[in-house]
N, C-alpha and C positions, 0 to 999 in steps of 0.2 A: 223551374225557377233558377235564378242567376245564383251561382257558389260565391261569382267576386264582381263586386262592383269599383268603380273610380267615381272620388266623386272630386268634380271640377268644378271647387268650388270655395270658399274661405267663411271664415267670419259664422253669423249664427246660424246660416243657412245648411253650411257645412255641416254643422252637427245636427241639424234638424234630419238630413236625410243619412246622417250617421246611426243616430238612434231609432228610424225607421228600418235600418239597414240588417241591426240587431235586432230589433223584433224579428225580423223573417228571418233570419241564422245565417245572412249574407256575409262574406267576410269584407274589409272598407279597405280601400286605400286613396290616403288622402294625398292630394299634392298640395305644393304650399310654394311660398316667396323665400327668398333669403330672409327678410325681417320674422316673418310667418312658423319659423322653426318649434318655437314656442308656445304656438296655439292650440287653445283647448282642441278640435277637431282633428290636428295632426296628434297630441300627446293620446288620443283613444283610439283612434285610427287602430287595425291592425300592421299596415303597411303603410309608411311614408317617403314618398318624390320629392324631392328637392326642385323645382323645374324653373328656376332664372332668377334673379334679380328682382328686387322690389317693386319698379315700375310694371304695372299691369299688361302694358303691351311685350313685355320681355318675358313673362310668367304665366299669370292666369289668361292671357289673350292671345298666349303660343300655342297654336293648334298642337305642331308638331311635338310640340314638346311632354304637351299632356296622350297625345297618341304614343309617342315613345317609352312614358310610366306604363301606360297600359300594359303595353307590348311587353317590356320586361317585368312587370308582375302578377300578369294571365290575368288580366280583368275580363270579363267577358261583356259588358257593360260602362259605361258613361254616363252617371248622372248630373247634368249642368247645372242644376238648383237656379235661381234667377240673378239678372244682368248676367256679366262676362259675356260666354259665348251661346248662353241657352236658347236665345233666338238667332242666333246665327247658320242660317240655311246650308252655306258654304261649311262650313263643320260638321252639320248633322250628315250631310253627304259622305264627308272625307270619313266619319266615325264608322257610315254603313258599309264602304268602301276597304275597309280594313278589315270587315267581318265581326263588328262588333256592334251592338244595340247601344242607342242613341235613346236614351231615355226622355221620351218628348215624341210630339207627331213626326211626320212625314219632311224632310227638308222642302217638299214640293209645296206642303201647306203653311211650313217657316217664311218660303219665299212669298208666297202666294199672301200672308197674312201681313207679313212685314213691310211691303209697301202699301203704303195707305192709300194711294189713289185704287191698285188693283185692289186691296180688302173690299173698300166701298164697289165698287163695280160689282162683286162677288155677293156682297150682299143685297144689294139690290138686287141679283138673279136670284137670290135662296127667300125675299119677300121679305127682308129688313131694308125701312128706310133710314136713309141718314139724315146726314145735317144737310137741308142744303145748300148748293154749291157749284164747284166746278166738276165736268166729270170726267177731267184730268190737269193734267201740269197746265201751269198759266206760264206763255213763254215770255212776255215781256210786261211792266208796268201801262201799257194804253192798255192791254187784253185784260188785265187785271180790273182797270178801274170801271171798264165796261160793261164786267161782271157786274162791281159791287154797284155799279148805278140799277143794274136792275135785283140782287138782293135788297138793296137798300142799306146804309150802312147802320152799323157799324159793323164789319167781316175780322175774318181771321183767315191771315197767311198762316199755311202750315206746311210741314216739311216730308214730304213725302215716304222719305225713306228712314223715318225715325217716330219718335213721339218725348216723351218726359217735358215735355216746354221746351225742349232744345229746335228753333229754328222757327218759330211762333211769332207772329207779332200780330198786335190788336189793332185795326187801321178806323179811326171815327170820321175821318173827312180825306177829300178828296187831296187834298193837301201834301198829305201823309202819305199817300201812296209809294211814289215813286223809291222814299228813302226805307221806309218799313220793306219794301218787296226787296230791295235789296240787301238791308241788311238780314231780311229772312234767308234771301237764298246761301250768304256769306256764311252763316250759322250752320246749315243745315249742311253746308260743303264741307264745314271744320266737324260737324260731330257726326258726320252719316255716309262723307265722302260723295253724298247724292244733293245738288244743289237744286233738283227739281222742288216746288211747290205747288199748293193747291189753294183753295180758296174755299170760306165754308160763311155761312151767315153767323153773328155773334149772337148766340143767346141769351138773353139779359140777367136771367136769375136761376138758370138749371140744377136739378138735384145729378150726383154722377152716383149711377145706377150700373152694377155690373151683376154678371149670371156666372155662376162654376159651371161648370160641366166637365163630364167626361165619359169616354166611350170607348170598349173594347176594342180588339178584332175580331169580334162575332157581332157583329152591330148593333149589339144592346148605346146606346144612349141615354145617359142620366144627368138633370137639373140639379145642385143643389140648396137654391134659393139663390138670392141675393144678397149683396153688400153694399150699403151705401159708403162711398168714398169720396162726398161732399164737400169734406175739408180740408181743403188743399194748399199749398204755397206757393207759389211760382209754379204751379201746374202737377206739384208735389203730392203726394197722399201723405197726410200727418194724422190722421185719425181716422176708424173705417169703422163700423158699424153693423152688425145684420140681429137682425131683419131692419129694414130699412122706417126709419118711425112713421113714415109718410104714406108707405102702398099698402093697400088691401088686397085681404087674398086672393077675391077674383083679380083683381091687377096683375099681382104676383104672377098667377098658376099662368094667367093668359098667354105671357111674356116666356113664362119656361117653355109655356109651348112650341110658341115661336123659333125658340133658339133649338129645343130637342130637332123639330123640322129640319132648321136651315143645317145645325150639325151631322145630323141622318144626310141629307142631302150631299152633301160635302165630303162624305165619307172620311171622314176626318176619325184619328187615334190618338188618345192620350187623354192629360187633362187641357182646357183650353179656358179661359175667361171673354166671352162678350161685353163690351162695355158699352153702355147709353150715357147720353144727355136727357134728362126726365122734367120735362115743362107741359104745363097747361093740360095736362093729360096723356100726352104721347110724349114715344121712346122714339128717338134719334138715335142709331146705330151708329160708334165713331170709331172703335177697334175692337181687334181678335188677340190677345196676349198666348200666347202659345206655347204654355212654358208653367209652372206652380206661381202663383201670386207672392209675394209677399204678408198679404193680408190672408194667405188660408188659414191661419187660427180661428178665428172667430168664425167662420162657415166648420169647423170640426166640431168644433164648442155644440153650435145648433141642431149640428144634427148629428153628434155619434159616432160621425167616420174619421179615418185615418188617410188624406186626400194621401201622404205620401207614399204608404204602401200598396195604396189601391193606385197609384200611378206608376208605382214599380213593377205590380202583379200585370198589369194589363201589355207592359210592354213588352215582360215575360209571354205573353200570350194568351193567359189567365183569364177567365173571363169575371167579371164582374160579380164580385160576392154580394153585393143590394142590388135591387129592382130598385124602378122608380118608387112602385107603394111602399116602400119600407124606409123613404128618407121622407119625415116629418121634423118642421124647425121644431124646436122646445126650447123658451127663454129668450136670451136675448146676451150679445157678446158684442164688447168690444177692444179694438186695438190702437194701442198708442206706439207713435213711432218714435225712438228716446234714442234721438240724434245726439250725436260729441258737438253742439251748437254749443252757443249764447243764446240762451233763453229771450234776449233782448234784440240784438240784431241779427243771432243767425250765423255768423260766422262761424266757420268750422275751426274745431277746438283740440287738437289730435294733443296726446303726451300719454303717461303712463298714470294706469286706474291704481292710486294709491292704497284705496280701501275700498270694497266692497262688500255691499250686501244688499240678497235679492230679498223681496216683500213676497210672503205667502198666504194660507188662509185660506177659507173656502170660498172657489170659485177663480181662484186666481193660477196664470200661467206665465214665466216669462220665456220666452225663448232669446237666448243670449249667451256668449263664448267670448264672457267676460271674469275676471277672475280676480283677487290683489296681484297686482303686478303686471297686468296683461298691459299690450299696449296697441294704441290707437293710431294707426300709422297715416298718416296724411296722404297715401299713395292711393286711399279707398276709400268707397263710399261712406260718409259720416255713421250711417247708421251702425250702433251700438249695443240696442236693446229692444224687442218688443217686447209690452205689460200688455197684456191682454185676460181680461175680467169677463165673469159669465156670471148671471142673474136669472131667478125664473121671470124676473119681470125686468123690465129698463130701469125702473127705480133702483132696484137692489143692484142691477148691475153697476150701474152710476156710483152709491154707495160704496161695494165694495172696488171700484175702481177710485176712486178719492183716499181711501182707505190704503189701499195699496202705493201709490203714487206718494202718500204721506212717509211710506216705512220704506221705500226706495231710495239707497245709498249709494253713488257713486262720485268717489272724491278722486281730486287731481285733474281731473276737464271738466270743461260744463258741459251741461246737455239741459236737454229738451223738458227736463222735469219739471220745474216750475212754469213751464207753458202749459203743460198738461193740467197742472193741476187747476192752475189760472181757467182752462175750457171747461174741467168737468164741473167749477162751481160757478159758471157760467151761467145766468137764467135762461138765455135762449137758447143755448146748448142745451141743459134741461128740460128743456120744451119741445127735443127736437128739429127748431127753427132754424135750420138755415138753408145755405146753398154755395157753391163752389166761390163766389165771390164775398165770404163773409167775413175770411180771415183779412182781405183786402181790407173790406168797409170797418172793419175795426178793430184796426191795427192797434190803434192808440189806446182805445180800453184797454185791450190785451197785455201791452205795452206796461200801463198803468198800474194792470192785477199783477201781474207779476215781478215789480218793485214793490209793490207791500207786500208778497207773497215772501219775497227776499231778505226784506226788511225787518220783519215778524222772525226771520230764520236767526238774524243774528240779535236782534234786543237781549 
């Protein structure tokens, strides 16, 4: 097992694989930003880097610079925690290259997974189908609309060498072609530096269906259910879910199987995430996330384990403490994502968390590296807080996620609380009725619940 790890990393994630880290008697050395000096993950750390300037690509997206803390305080490991550089292949290499463990797969399978057109190829040989599509880069708008005349439209341009909605556009007539492909590729060249695209059929109403996994280097391969991450915002996860309200367990098991296969096949190490599009009865295959989810709470909740130390043990060389038979869901979990937004439009809301207090009680978890006085720096990602609720049933979970959301305190920025709450007293939310396009279709309820939700706050 590793004595010292670095984790490269900020914010709640930080201390997620901080306090994994103490569970196994590893010692932590955090790095951090200039503004960052004062955050919870650096103040517990046993060792702390200083490594640049506030902006991300001066700091947390300096290869060398987070190699450098290494080097001078004998980490024998790197753990990326998610975004920065956790899928960065070019990294995972430079990390193995120095002699030190890269917490995460193979750079071969970062690169291999990270461009989208080679994933999809990849899967089609391992017997996952995708969306379909192109089955590679589309070089110019005529090739483009050639395509979609024999998909059919409505299609989606997508960006090869990325995913988050960045480089995406939704094209319904031929019309559109020419200026969506372009502005896709423009996108996809500011946020991926890769302006290649692909082309995929637009599904009308999908559930977005994803698989954990993870597997040794003894080739043990382990499923651990699913997540439904249906509820999305501009391509976003705002709410995640498992077990999913919709599959049944033959569905379920079918589908692990599926994925244990093509990941045995693959020879793949670490933890990994496949993700589907879920319509009319079948899974569409659209990516490999190669790296801890953000959403692993709620998949620990179900079944028991601890995704980050079993993704730390395995890289150690560990083999796998559960067999498949010994991971059984139980209950039902889910997580809310409690963005520094406007509850209203969205806007990011970065200042200084005046007062806080976190909501507890049975069932309840947050993960968050927020404090009185901490602060929200506009240089990084919004997110601020996951509430994540566990119930034996979906009901109870709902309940005590309402519950929770209610006694959740964060003054001096907005965020996402009162959207939350607005979803979970939701009827078709409650019904588990929906699909990736629902926050779309109804904005305006939404919109509407959460001005009397507001409203009610100050009467």
């Amino acid at each position: 097992m590793f004595k010292k790890i670095l984790i490269a990393n900020r914010g709640e994630v930080a201390l997620r694989v901080l306090r994994a880290c103490k569970d196994l008697g590893i010692s932590t050395v955090a790095v951090h930003s200039t503004v960052d000096a004062e955050a919870m993950h650096v103040r517990l750390a046993d060792e702390s880097v200083c490594i640049g300037p506030a902006p991300a690509a001066k700091s947390y997206l300096n290869p060398q610079a987070i190699l450098s803390a290494a080097t001078i305080t004998g980490a024998e490991a790197i753990h990326p925690g998610f975004g920065f550089l956790s899928e960065n292949a070019s990294f995972a290499q430079m990390v193995a290259d120095h002699g030190l463990c890269f917490i995460g797969p193979s750079a071969h399978h970062i690169a291999m997974m990270g461009d989208k057109i080679t994933a999809k190829r990849t899967a089609v040989s391992l017997g996952l189908s995708p969306v379909p599509g192109s089955e590679g880069g589309i070089k110019d708008p005529a090739t483009a609309c050639a395509l979609a005349r024999s998909l059919g439209y409505p299609v989606l341009i997508k960006a090869s060498g990325g995913g988050g909605g960045r480089g995406m556009q939704a094209i319904s007539q031929e019309s559109e072609m020419e200026s969506g492909y372009n502005a896709a590729r423009s996108e996809a060249q500011l946020s991926f530096g890769n302006p290649e695209v692909y082309i995929e059929k637009y599904l009308a109403c999908p559930r977005h269906i994803e698989i954990q996994v993870i597997a040794d280097q003894q080739g043990q391969v382990v499923t651990l259910g699913e997540r439904d991450c249906s509820l999305q915002r501009r391509h976003q996860k705002v709410w995640e879910e498992a077990p999913s309200p919709v599959l049944e367990e033959t569905v379920r098991e079918a589908l692990c199987q599926q994925v244990r296969s093509a990941v045995a096949a693959l020879g793949y190490q670490g933890l990994g995430t496949l993700e589907f599009l879920y319509q009319d009865g079948r899974f569409y295959f659209i990516e490999m996330n190669t790296r801890l989810q953000v959403e692993h709470p709620i998949t620990e909740f179900v079944t028991g384990t601890d995704l980050v130390c079993a993704q730390i043990c395995v890289a150690a060389g560990e083999p796998l403490a559960f067999a498949q038979k010994d991971i059984l869901l139980q209950g039902h979990a889910i997580e809310c994502r409690i963005n520094a937004e406007s509850p209203i439009d969205f806007l990011p809301s970065p200042g200084t968390v005046t007062s806080y207090h976190a909501p507890g009680g049975p069932g309840i978890r947050v993960d968050s590296a927020l404090y009185d006085g901490a602060i929200i720096s506009p240089h990084y990602d919004s997110l601020a807080a996951k509430l994540i609720a566990y119930g034996r049933t979906r009901t109870e979970c709902l309940s005590r996620l309402d519950r929770a959301l209610s006694e959740y305190v964060i003054d001096g920025v907005q965020t996402l609380l009162l959207f939350h709450r607005a979803l979970v007293q939701n009827p078709q939310i409650q019904a588990g009725n929906y699909n990736i396009r629902f926050l779309e279709e109804h904005a305006e309820t939404l919109r509407a619940a959460v001005q009397n939700l507001k409203a009610s706050e100050t009467a």
